[in-house]
C-alpha positions in Angstrom: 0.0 0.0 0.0 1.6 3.2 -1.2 1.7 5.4 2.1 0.7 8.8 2.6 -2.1 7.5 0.3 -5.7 9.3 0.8 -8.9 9.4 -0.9 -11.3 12.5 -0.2 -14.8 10.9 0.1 -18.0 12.9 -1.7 -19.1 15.3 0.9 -22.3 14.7 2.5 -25.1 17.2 2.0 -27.6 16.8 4.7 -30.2 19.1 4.0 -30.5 17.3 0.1 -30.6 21.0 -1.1 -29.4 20.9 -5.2 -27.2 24.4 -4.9 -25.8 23.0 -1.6 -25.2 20.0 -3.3 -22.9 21.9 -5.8 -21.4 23.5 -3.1 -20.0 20.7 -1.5 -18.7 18.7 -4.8 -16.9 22.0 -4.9 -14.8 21.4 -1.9 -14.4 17.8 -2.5 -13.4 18.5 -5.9 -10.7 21.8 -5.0 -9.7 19.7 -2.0 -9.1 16.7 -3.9 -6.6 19.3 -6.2 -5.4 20.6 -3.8 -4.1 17.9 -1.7 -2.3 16.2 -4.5 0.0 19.0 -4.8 1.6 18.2 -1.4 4.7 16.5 -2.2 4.5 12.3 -2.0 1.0 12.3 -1.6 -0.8 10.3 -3.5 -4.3 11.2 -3.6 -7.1 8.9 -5.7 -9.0 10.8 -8.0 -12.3 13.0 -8.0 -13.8 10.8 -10.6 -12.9 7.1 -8.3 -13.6 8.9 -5.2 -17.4 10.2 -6.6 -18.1 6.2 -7.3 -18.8 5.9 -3.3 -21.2 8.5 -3.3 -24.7 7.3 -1.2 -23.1 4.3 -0.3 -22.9 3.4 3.2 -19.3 3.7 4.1 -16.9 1.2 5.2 -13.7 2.6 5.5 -11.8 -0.5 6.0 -13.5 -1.7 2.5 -12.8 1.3 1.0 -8.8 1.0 1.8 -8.6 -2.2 0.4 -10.2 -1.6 -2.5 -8.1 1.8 -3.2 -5.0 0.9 -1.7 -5.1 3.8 0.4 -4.4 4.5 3.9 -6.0 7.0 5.5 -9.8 8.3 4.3 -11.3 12.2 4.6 -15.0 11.8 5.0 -16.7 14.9 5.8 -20.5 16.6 5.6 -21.8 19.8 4.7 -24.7 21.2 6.8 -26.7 24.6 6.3 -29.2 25.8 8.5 -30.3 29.6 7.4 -27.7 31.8 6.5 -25.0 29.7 8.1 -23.1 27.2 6.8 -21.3 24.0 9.0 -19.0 21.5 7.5 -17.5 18.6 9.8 -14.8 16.5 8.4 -12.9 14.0 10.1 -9.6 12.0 8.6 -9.4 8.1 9.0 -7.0 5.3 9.1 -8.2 3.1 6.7 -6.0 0.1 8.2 -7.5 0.4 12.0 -10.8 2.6 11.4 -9.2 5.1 14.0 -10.1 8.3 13.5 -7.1 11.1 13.7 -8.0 14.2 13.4 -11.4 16.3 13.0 -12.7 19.8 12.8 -15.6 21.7 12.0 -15.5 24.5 9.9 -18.5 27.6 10.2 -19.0 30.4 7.8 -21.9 32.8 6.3 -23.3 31.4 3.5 -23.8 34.7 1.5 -20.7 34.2 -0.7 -20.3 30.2 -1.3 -17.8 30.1 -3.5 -15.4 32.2 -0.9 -16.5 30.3 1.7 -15.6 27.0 -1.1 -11.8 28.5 -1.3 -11.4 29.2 2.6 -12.6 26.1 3.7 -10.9 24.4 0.5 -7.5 25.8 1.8 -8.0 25.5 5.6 -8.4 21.4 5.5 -5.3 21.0 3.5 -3.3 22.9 4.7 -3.9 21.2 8.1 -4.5 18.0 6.5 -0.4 18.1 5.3 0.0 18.9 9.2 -2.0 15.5 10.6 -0.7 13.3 7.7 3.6 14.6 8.4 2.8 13.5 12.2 0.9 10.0 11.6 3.2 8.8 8.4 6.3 9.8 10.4 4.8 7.9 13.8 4.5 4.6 11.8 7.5 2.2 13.0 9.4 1.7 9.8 12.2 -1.2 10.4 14.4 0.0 7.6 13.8 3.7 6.6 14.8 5.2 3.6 14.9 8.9 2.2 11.2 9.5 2.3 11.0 8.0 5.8 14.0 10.7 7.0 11.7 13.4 5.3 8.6 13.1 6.9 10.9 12.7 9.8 12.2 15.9 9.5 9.2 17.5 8.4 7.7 16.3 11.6 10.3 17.6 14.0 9.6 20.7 12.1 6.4 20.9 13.9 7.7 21.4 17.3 8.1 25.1 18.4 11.7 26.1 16.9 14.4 25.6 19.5 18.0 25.2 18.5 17.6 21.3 19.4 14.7 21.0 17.2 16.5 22.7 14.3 19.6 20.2 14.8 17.4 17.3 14.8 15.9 18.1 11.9 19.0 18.9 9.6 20.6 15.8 11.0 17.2 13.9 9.6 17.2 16.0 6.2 20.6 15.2 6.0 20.3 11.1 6.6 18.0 11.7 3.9 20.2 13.1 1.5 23.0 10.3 2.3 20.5 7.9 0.8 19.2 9.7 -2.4 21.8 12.6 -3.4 19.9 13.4 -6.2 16.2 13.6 -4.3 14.8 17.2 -4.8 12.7 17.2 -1.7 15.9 15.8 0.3 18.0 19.1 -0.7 15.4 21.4 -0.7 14.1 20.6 3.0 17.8 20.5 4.1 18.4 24.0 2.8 15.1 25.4 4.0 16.1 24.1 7.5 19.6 25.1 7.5 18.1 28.7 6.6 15.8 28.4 9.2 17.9 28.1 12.0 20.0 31.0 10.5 16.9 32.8 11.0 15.8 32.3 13.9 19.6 32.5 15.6 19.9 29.2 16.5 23.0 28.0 14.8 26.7 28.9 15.4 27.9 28.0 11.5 25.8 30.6 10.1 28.2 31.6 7.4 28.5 27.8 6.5 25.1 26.9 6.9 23.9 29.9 4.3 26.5 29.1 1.9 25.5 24.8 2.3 22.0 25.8 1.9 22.7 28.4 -0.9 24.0 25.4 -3.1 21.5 22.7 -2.6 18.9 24.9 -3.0 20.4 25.9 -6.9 20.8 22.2 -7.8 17.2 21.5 -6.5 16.0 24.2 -8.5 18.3 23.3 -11.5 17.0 19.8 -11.3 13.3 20.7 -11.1 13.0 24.3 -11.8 8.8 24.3 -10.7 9.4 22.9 -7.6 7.4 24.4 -5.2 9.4 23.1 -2.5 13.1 24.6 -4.3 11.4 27.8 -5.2 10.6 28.4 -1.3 14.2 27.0 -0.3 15.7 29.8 -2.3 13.4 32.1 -1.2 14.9 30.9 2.4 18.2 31.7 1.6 17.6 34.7 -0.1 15.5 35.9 3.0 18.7 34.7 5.2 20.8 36.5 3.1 18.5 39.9 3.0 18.5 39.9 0.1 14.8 40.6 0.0 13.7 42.0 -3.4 14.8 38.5 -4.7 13.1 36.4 -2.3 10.1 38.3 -3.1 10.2 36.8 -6.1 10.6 33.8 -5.0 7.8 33.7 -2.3 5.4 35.1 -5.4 6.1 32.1 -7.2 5.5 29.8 -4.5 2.0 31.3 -4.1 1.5 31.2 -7.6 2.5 27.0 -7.6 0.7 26.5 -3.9 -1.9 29.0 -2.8 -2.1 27.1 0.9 1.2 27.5 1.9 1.0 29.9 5.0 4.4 30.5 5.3 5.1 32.0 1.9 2.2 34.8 2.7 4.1 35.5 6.1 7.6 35.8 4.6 6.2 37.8 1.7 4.7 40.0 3.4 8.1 40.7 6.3 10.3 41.0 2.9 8.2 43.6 1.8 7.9 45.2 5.5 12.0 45.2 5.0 11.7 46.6 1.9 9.9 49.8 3.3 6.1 48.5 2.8 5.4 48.4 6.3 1.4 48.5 6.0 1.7 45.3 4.1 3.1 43.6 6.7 -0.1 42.8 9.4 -2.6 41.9 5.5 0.0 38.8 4.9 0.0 37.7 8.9 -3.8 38.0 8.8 -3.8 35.7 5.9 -1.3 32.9 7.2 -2.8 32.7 10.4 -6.6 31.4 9.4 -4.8 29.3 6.7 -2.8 28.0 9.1 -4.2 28.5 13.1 -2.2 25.5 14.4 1.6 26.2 12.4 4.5 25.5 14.2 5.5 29.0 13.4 2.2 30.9 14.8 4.5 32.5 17.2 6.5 34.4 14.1 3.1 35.0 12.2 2.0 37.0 16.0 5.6 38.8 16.5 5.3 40.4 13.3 2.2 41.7 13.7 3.5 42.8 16.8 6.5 44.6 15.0 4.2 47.1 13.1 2.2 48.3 16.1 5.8 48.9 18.0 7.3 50.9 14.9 4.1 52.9 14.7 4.2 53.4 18.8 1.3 51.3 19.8 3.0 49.5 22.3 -0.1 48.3 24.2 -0.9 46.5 20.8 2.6 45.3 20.6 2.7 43.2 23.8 -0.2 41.6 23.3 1.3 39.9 20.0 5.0 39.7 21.3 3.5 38.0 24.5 1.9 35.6 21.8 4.6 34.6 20.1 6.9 33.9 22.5 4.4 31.8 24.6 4.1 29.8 21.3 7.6 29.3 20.7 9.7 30.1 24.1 13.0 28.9 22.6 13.1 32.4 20.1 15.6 34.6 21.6 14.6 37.4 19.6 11.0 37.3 20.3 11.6 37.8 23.8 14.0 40.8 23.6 11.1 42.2 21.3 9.2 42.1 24.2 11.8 43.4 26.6 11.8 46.3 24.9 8.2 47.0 24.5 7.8 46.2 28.0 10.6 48.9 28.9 8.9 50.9 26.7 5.9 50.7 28.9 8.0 51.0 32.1 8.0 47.4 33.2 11.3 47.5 33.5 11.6 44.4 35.8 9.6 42.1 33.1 11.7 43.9 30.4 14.8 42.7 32.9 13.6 38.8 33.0 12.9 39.0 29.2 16.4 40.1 28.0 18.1 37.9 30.4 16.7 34.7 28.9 17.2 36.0 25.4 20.6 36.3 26.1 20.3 32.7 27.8 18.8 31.6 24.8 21.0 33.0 21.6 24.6 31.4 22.5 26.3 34.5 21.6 26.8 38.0 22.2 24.7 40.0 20.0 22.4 41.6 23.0 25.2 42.3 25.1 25.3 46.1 23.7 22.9 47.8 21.4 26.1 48.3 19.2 26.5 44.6 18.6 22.7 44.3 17.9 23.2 46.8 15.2 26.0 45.2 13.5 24.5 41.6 13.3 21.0 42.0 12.8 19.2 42.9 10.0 16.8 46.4 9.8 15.5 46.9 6.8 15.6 50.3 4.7 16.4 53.4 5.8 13.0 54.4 6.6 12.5 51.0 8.9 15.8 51.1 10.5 14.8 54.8 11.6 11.8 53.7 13.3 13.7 50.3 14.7 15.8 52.8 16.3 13.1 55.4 17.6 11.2 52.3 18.9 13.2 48.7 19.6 16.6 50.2 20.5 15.1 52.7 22.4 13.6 50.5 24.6 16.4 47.9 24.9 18.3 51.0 26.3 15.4 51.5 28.7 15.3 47.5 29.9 19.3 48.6 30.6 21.1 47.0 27.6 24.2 49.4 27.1 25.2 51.4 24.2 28.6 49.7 23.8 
């Protein structure tokens, strides 16, 4: 049985309306697309799936008779001007049932309530299926098996022992199959990553590691989706922005579900100068996406624009957020040091800065100086208002000028 094998069942109308009945071949038909563009997934088509329609279902039977593992089965209910969809995902093998949620929406616009719910479910469907394929014992793993691996350790909230476990999984995968696209292309997006988030010591080594497997990937298979965002990783690490931004616009162009592409985008563009364009991209990767590993970045960049624009009230309530969501960011926390300082909190601020500096492994917030010289702050425009606003109140929680 092929794995990460799935079949999205018709979905159930249950008030046996005719235009809800269009409504919900809709998302069984955009869900079935859309699910087949996550990378080794194979996912049984509209026309095979539509053959079980008004039959009682057996989902046992049903993986059999597909060779498929796991089963969607879902219903679409509407009671006024509301509309209720429930959809659970199944293991075919043992009938256990995984993962379900309910989706609600105003049934005034049905084809935008079609795409959000469309995009929604797969986007957290690629989520449940990483975590039960990479829970399944496998005696004898090979690259694939070291991917999903990987991919699942990249659901933890970043810390810098998450990010090691994962490029040492990336790269067990790459040892196997030199020439596997999706091997290179996670292994530079996650050496990138930890760039990112400062949780790497090699940083000039792992940019210039990921820099090159990210070009063969692409070279290889120049409409990957998954090398397109890899560069866009390393571009991003690089600040090199303006390219990235390219690169993120082509991965939304190939994949409209992938929530992290709308959240970069949009904090390239924020570097760029187009600060207002920063909290529209957040506000569409979080509903696409409410359970990401990487909400807490998604919430501190929100947080970012109401700090630069002095509404620190507004900023604390995302920076607190994000770093209860991922604890382990160093720079979230001296984000919120500052704001809090900012506020007068100066003992909070205090706490704040000293586990960020607990955190990181290094030096950079031992002076406002260093900061300067090994961060990243955008244009001139940005950097001015980083200054006005961020430094300022890292001077306030006591961080020195030299």
């Amino acid at each position: 049985m092929p794995r990460a094998s799935i079949v999205v069942l018709p979905f159930a109308d249950l008030s046996n309306d005719p235009e809800q009945q269009y409504f919900a071949d809709g998302i069984t038909g955009d869900l079935t697309t859309d699910l087949s563009r996550i990378p080794d997934m194979l996912v049984i088509s509209r026309n095979t799936a539509f053959t079980y329609r008004n039959k009682p279902i057996d989902t046992k039977q049903i993986g059999r008779e597909l060779r498929v593992r796991y089963v969607l089965e879902s219903e679409v209910q509407r009671s006024g001007d509301r509309v209720r969809v429930t959809t659970q995902l199944i293991d075919a093998e043992t009938d256990a049932h995984l993962w379900a949620e309910r989706f609600d929406g105003g049934a005034g616009d049905l084809f935008a309530l079609q795409d959000e719910i469309t995009n929604r479910i797969a986007v957290a469907l690629d989520l449940e299926l990483v975590d039960a394929e990479a829970a399944r014992p496998i005696e004898h793993p090979d690259t694939r098996d070291y991917i999903l691996r990987g991919r699942a350790t990249r659901l933890k909230p970043p810390s810098r022992e998450s990010r090691a476990e994962a490029v040492a999984l990336f790269e067990q995968a790459l040892v196997l199959d030199q020439q596997s696209i999706a091997a290179q292309s996670w292994l530079a997006i996650e050496l990138a990553a930890r760039v990112l988030d400062f949780m790497t010591g090699t940083v000039a080594a792992d940019i210039l590691r990921a820099e090159g497997l990210a070009e063969r990937a692409l070279a290889a298979s120049p409409r990957s989706r998954l090398a397109h965002f890899a560069k866009a990783q390393v571009r991003r690490a690089q600040h090199r922005y303006d390219e990235a931004i390219a690169e993120y616009e082509t991965v939304i162009a190939l994949n409209r579900n992938w929530a992290n592409a709308y959240s970069h985008l949009g904090w390239c563009k924020f570097m760029t100068g187009s600060i207002e364009e920063l909290i529209p991209t957040q506000e569409q990767a979080i509903p696409l996406s409410p359970r990401d590993p990487q909400i807490g970045l998604f919430c501190v960049r929100i947080g970012h624009v109401h700090l630069l624009r002095s509404r620190t009230d507004e900023a604390i309530i995302w920076y607190e957020k994000a770093r209860n969501a991922t604890p382990a960011h160093p720079s979230f926390r001296t984000f919120l040091a500052s704001a809090y300082a900012l506020k007068g909190d100066t003992e909070r601020a205090g706490a704040e800065r000293a586990e960020a500096r607990r955190l990181v492994g290094d030096d950079r917030y031992s002076s406002i100086a260093r900061l300067q010289t090994v961060g990243s702050w955008g244009a001139p425009k940005v950097r001015v208002l980083f200054e006005s606003t961020y430094f300022a109140g890292l001077r306030k929680a006591g961080v020195p000028p030299e």
